[in-house]
C-alpha positions in Angstrom: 27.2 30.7 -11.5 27.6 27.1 -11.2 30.2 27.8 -8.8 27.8 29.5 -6.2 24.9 26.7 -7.2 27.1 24.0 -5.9 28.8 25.8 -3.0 28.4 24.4 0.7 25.9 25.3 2.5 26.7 27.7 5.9 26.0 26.9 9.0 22.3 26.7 9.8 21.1 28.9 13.1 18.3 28.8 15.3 16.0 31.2 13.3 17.4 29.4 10.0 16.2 26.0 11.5 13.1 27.6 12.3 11.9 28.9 9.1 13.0 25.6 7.9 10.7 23.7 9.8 8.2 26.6 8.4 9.4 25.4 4.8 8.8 21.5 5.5 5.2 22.7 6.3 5.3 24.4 3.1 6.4 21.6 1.2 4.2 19.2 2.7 1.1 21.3 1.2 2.8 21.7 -1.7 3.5 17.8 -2.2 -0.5 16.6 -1.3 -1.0 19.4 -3.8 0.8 18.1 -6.2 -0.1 13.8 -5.5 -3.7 15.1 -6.0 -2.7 16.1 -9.9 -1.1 12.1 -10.0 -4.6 10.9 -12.3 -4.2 7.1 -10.1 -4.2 9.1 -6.9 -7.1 11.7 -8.3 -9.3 8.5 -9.6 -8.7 6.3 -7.1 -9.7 9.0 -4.3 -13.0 9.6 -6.3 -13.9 6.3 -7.1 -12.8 5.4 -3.1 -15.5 8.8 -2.3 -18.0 8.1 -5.4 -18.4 4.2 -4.6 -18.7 4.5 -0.5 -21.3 7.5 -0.9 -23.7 5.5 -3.0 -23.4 2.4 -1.2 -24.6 4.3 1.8 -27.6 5.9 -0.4 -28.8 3.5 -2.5 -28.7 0.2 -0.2 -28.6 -3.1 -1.9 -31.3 -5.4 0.0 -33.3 -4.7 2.9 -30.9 -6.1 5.2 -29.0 -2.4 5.1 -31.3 -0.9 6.8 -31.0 -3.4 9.8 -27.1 -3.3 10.6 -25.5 -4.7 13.0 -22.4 -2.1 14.2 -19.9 -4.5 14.7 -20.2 -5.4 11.1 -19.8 -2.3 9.5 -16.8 -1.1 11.4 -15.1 -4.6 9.3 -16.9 -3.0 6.8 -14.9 0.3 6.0 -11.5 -1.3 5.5 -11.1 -2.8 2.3 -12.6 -0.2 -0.3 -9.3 2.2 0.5 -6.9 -0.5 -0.5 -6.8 0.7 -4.0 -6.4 4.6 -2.8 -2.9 3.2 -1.0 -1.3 1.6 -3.3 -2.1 4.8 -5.6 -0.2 6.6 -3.0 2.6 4.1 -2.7 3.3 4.4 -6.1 2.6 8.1 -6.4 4.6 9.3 -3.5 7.5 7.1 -4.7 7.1 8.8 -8.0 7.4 12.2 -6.3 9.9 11.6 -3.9 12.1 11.0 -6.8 10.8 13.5 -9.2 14.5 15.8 -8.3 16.8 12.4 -9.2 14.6 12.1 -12.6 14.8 15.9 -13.9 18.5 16.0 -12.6 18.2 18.7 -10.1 19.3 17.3 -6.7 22.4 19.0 -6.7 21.0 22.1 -6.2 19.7 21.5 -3.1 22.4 21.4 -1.2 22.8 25.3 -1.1 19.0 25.4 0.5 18.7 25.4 4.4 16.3 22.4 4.2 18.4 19.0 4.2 17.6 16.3 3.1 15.7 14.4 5.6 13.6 17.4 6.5 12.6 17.3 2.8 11.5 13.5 3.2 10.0 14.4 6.5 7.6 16.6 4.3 7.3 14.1 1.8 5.8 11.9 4.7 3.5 14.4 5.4 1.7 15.3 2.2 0.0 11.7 2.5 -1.5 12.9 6.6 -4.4 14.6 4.1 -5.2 11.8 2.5 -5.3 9.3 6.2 -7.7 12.0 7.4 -9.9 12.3 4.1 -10.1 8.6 4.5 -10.6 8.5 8.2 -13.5 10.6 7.4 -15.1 8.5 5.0 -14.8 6.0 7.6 -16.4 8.2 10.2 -19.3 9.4 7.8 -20.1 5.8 6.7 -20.1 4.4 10.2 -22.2 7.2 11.5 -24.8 6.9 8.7 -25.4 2.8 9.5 -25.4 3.9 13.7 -27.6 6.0 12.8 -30.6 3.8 11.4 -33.4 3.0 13.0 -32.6 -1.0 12.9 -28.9 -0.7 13.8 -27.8 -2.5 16.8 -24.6 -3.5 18.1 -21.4 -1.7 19.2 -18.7 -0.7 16.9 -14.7 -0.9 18.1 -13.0 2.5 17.3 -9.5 0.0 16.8 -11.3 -1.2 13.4 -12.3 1.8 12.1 -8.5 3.1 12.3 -7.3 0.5 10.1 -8.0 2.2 6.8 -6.6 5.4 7.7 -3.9 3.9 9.5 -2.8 1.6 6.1 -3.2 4.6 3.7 -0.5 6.5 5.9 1.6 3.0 5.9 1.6 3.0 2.1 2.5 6.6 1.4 5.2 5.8 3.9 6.6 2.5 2.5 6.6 4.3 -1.0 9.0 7.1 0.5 11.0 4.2 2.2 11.4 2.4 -1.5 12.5 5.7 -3.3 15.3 6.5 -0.5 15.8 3.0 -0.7 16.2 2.2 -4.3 15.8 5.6 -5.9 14.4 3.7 -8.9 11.2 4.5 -10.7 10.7 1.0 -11.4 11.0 -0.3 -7.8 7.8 0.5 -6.6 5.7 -1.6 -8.8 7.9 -4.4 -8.5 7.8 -3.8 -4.6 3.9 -3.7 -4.6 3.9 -7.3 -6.3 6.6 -8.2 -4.5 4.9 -7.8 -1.0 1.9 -9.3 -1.9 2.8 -12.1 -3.1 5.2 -12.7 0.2 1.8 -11.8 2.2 0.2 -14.8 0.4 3.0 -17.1 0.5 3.4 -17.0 4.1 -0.3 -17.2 4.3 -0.6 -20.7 2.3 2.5 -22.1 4.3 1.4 -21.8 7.5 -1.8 -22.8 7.0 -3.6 -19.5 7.5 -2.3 -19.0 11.2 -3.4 -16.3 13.1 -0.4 -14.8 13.4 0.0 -14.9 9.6 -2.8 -13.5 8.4 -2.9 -10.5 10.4 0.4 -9.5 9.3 -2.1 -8.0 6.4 -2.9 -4.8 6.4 -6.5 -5.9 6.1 -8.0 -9.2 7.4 -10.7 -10.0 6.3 -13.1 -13.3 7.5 -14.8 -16.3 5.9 -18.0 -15.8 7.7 -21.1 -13.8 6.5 -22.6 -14.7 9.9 -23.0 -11.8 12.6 -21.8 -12.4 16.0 -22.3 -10.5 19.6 -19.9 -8.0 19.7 -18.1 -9.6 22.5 -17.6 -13.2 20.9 -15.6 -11.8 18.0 -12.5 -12.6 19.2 -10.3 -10.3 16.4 -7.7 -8.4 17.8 -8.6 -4.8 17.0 -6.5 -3.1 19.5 -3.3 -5.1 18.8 -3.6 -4.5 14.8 -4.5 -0.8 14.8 -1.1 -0.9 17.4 0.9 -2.7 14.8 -0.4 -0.7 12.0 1.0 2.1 13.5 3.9 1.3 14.8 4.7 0.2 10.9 3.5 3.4 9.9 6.0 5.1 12.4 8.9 2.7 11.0 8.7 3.4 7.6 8.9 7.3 8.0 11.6 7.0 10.8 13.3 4.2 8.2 12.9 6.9 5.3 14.0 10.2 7.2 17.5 7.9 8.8 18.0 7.0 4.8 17.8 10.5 4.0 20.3 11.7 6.1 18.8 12.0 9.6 21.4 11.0 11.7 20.4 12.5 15.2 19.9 10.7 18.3 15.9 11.9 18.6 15.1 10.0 14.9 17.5 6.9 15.6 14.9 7.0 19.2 12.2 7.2 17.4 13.6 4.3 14.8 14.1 2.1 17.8 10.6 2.9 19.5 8.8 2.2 16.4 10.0 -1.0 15.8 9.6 -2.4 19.6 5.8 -1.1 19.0 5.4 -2.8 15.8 6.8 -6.2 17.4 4.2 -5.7 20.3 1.2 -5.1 18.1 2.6 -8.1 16.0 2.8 -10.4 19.2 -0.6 -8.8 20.6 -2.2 -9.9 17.7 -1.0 -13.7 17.1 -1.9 -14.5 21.1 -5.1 -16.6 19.1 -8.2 -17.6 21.1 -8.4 -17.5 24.9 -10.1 -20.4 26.8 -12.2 -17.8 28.0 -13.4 -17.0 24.8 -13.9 -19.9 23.9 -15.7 -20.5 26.7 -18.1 -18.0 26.3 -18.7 -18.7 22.1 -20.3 -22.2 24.1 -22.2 -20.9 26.3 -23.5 -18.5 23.5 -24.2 -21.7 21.1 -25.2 -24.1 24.2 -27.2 -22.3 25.9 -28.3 -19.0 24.4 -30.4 -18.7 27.6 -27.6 -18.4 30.2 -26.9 -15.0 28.1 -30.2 -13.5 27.0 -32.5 -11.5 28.9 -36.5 -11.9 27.3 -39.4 -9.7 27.0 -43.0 -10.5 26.6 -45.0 -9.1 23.5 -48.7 -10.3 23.3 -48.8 -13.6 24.3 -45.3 -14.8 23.1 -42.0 -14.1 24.6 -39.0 -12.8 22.6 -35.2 -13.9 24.2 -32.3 -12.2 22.5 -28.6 -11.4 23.2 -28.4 -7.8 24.8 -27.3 -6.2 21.5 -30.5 -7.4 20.1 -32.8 -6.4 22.7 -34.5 -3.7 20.7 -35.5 -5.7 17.8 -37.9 -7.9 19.8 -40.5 -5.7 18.8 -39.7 -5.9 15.0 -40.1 -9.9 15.6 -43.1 -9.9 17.2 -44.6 -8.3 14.1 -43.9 -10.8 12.4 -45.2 -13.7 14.0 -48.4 -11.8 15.0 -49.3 -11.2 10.9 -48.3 -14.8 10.8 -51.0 -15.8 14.1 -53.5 -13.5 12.2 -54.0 -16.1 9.5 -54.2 -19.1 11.6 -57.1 -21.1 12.9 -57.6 -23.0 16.1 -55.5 -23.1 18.7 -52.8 -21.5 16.6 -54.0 -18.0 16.7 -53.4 -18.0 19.9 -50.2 -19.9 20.5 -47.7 -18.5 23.3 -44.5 -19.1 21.4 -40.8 -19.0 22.6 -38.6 -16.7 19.7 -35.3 -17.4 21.2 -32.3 -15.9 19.0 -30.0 -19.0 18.2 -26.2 -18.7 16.6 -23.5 -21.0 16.5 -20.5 -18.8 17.4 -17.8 -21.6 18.5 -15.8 -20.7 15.6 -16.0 -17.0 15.4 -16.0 -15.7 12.3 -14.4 -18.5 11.0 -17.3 -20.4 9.8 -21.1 -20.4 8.9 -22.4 -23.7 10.8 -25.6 -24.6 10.4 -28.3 -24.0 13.8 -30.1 -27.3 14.4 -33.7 -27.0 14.7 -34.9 -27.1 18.0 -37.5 -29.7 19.2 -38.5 -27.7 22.1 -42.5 -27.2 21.7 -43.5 -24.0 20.4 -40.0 -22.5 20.1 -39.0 -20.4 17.2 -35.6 -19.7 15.8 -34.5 -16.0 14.6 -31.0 -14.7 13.6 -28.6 -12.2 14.4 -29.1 -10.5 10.7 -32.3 -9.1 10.2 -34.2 -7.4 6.5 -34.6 -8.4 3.2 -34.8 -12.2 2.8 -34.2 -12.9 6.6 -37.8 -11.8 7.3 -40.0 -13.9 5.3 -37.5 -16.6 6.3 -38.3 -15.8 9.7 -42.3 -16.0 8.9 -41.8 -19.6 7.2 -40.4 -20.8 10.6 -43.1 -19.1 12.4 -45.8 -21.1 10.5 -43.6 -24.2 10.7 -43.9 -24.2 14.5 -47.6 -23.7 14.2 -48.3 -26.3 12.2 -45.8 -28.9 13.0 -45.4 -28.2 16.7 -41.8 -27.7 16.8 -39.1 -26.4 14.1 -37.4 -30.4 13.6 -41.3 -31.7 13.1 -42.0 -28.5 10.8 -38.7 -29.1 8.3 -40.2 -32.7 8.1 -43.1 -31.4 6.8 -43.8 -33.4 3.6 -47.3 -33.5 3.3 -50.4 -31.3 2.4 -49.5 -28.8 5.4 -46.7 -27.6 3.7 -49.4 -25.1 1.7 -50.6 -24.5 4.6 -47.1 -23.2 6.3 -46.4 -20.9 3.0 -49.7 -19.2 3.2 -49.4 -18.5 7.2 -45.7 -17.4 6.4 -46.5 -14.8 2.9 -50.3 -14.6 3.1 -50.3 -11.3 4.7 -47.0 -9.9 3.3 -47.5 -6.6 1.2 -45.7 -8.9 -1.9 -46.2 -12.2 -1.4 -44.7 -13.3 -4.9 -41.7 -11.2 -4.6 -41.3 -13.1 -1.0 -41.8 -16.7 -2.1 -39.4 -15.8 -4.8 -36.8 -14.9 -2.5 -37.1 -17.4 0.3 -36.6 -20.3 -2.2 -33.1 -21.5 -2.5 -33.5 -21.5 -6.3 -35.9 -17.7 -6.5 -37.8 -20.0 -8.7 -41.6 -19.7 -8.7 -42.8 -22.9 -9.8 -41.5 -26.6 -9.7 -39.9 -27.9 -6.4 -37.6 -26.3 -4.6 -36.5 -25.8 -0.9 -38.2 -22.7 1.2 -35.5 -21.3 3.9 -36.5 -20.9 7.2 -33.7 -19.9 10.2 -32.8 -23.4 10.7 -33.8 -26.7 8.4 -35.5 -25.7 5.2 -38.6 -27.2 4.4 -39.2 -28.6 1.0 -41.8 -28.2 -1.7 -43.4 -30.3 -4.8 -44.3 -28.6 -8.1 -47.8 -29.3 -6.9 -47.4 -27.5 -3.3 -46.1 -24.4 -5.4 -48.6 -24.2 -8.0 -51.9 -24.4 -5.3 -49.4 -21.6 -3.0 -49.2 -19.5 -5.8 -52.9 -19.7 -6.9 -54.0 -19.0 -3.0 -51.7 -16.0 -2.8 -53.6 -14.5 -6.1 -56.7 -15.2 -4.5 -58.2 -12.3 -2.2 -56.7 -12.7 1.0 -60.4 -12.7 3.2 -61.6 -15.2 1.2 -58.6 -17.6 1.9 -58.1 -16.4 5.6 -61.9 -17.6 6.0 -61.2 -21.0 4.8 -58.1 -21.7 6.5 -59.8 -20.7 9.6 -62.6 -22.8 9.4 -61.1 -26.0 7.9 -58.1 -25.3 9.9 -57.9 -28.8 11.7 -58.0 -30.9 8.2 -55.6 -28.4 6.8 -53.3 -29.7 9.6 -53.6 -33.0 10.2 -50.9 -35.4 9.8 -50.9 -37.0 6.4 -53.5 -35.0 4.6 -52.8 -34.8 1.3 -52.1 -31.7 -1.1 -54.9 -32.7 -3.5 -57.3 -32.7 -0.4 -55.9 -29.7 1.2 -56.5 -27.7 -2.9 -59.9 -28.8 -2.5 -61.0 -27.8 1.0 -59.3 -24.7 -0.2 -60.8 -23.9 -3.7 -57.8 -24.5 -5.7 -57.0 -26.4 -8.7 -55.9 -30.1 -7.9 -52.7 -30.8 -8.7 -51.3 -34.0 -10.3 -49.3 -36.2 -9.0 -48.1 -37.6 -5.1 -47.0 -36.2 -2.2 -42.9 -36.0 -2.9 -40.9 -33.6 -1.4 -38.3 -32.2 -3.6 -39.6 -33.5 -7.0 
C-alpha cells in the first residue's frame, strides 16, 4: 500500500489537465471555505462588515450628512487593514496545513501539482477582495447618495482596499512556499512594517516613500476640490496590483511552475509594479501647483456665483449646489438684525488654502473686503453655527478682520444674530466655543479668525438666548445702532437689552 501511495505519477493528458483545472476550482471554494472557519479571519470580516455598517447608520456629527465624495473614497481604505493581515496569516497557515499533519507526500500520485494547488490557494482569498470591494461600493454609494454630498469620487481609491486584501493573501502564500514555517508569517507581518516605517523616518516622509504603503493616509482634515488633490490614485491602484500579480506569480514559480507562460507573467508583473512605483513618486507638477494658487489667491478666477435674495454666493463648481444651504443661513442671521443690516447684500465667497494639498491645515485669513463672508469646503454639525458667527461678524463689524477684533459690547450682539434663531441655541454656543464651555471666556469659531468672549459677554448671551426670542428680536431692532456702535460697552449693551449687568471691564479673553 505504501508502495502505490508513493509511486510516480503518469503522464498527465489533455482531459486529465482539464479536470485538473476543474479540481483547482474545486479547491479554491474549498480553501475560502475553510479560511472562513480561521476565528481571526471570521472576526475580523465581521467586525470589518459590523463596524462599516453602523458608521454608515448611525452618523457621528452632522457633518455626515454633508460629504464631500472625494473624501469618502480615502475614506474606505483603512478599516480592511486588519481583515488582511487575518488573511496573510491565515492563508499562510493553510497553505501549510499538508507540511504540518505530514501528508504532502501523498500528493504526488494526484493529477494536481503542486503549483496548480498554490494557484488555488491564491484564489480562495478573490472572495474575500470582492466581499471587501463591496463594502467599499455599498459605503461609497450610501454617502453619493445624500442629499448634501458633493464632489467626485476617483474609482482608483476605492480599489485600494480590495486590491491590498488580495496582496496580503498573496504575500502569505509567497511566505509559506518561501519559508514553509508556521512561525514566519508573524515575524514577516512585523517585519514589513517596521521596514515600511523605517524607510518612512529616513527619508523624511518622501513621496515616493510613503506610498510604497499599502495605504496612505494624509495629515489634513481639510477638504479640497477634487482636482487640487494631487495623490496619485491611478499610479497606486497600478502598483498595488502589479504587487498583487507578483506575489501569486512569485508563489506558483516557488511551487514548481516552471513554464514559460508563469515566468511571462513573473516578468510582466514586476515591470508593472516598477511603473506604478515610479508613477507614483513623480511628486507635484508645476501645474498643480499652479492651480492650488490660483485656488488660494484668487478663489474668484475659479468659481462661478449665484444670486440668492439680495446676497451672492461664489463657490468652487463642486460646491455649487450648496449655495442654497448658505443662504439659509445668513438670511435667519439678517432676520434678527436692525438697520441697515437686514438688508445687507453680502459677498459669501468659499475660501481654502490648498497650496499644500492635503499636507496641511493653514489657517484662511480674514478678508477685509466690505461685506464679504467666508464659508468652507466642509459643511454640518459645528461648521454651521460657525458659519452664522461670521455672518453676524460682517454685520456688525463691516468686514471679517474688523469683526475678529471685536472686543467690545458688540460681541453680544454678534452671538445673538449668529444662535438667536437656531432651533438649540445652547447646544450651538456650546459647540462653536473652542473650549464647549458655557460660561467664563472663551473663543467663538468662525471660518476664519475667532472672536473672543468675556465671562461677562457669555453670561448676558446666555440670559438673552433664554429669553423669548420676539421680545429680544424687538429690542435689537430698535436699539440696533447703540448696540453697534464702536466702543459701547457690555454693561450698556445688558441694559438697553434687559439683562443682568455684569461685573467687571471690557477684556477679551478674561
Amino acid at each position: 500500500m505504501s508502495t502505490l501511495m508513493e509511486a510516480t505519477a503518469p503522464p498527465v493528458v489533455d482531459g486529465e489537465q482539464r479536470r485538473s483545472w476543474a479540481a483547482v476550482f474545486a479547491l479554491a471554494r474549498f480553501e475560502a471555505r475553510d479560511l472562513l472557519q480561521y476565528i481571526p479571519v471570521a472576526a475580523t470580516l465581521l467586525f470589518y462588515v459590523g463596524y462599516t455598517g453602523w458608521k454608515l447608520v448611525s452618523p457621528s456629527d452632522g457633518m455626515a450628512a454633508y460629504p464631500a465624495l472625494q473624501d469618502v473614497d480615502r475614506a474606505t481604505q483603512a478599516t480592511p487593514i486588519l481583515l488582511g493581515i487575518a488573511l496573510f496569516v491565515c492563508v499562510n497557515r493553510a497553505a501549510l496545513r499538508s507540511r504540518r499533519r505530514g501528508t504532502d507526500r501523498h500528493f504526488d500520485v494526484l493529477v494536481m501539482e503542486p503549483w496548480r494547488r498554490t494557484v488555488g490557494h491564491v484564489l480562495s482569498v478573490v472572495p474575500f477582495a470582492v466581499l471587501t470591494a463591496l463594502v467599499v461600493l455599498t459605503q461609497f454609494t450610501w454617502q453619493a447618495l445624500r442629499s448634501g454630498a458633493v464632489g467626485h469620487g476617483s474609482v482608483a481609491e476605492l480599489a485600494v482596499a480590495p486590491l491590498y486584501v488580495l496582496l496580503f493573501g498573496a504575500l502569505g502564500l509567497l511566505v509559506a512556499r518561501l519559508i514553509p514555517s508556521a512561525f514566519a508569517a508573524p515575524i514577516v507581518v512585523i517585519g514589513l512594517f517596521t521596514a515600511l516605517l523605517f524607510v518612512s523616518t529616513g527619508t523624511g516622509d518622501a513621496q515616493w516613500s510613503r506610498w510604497l504603503s499599502p495605504v496612505v493616509s494624509e495629515t489634513s482634515s481639510s477638504t479640497l476640490p477634487s482636482d487640487l488633490l494631487g495623490r496619485p490614485a491611478a499610479w497606486h491602484a497600478l502598483y498595488l496590483a502589479g504587487l498583487v500579480l507578483l506575489a501569486a506569480m512569485a508563489a506558483v514559480v516557488a511551487a514548481g511552475g516552471r513554464s514559460w507562460p508563469l515566468k511571462a507573467g513573473l516578468a510582466g508583473a514586476l515591470a508593472l509594479a516598477l511603473t506604478g512605483a515610479v508613477g507614483q513618486s513623480g511628486g507635484v507638477s508645476p501645474e498643480l501647483a499652479a492651480a492650488r494658487e490660483r485656488a488660494t489667491v484668487s478663489p474668484e478666477k475659479e468659481q462661478s456665483c449665484v444670486r440668492h435674495g439680495a446676497s451672492q454666493y461664489c463657490a468652487f463648481d463642486e460646491w455649487n449646489a450648496r449655495t442654497g444651504t448658505w443662504a439659509g443661513v445668513v438670511d435667519r442671521v439678517q432676520a434678527l438684525a436692525g438697520g441697515t443690516a437686514a438688508s445687507r447684500p453680502l459677498l459669501v465667497r468659499q475660501r481654502i488654502d490648498a497650496r499644500y494639498g492635503l499636507d496641511g491645515d493653514a489657517a484662511i485669513e480674514p478678508s477685509t473686503t466690505p461685506g464679504q463672508v467666508t464659508v468652507g469646503t466642509r459643511w454640518g454639525g459645528n461648521r454651521v453655527p460657525e458659519f452664522a458667527v461670521g455672518v453676524a461678524s460682517v454685520l456688525v463689524g463691516g468686514d471679517e478682520k474688523k469683526g475678529s477684533e471685536l472686543c467690545d459690547g458688540r460681541v453680544v450682539t454678534v452671538m445673538w444674530l449668529a444662535l438667536g434663531r437656531d432651533a438649540d441655541p445652547f447646544a450651538d454656543l456650546k459647540h462653536v466655543r473652542l473650549d464647549d464651555s458655557l460660561s467664563g471666556p472663551a473663543i467663538a469659531l468662525t471660518p476664519t479668525n475667532p472672536v473672543s468672549m468675556s465671562a461677562g459677554q457669555t453670561d448676558v448671551v446666555r440670559e438673552l438666548l433664554s429669553r423669548p426670542r420676539g421680545e429680544v428680536t424687538s429690542a435689537v431692532k430698535a436699539h440696533w445702532s447703540q448696540l453697534t456702535a464702536p466702543k459701547v460697552t457690555t454693561a450698556e449693551v445688558a441694559r438697553v437689552l434687559g439683562t443682568k449687568v455684569p461685573k467687571g471691564a471690557d477684556e477679551c479673553g478674561r
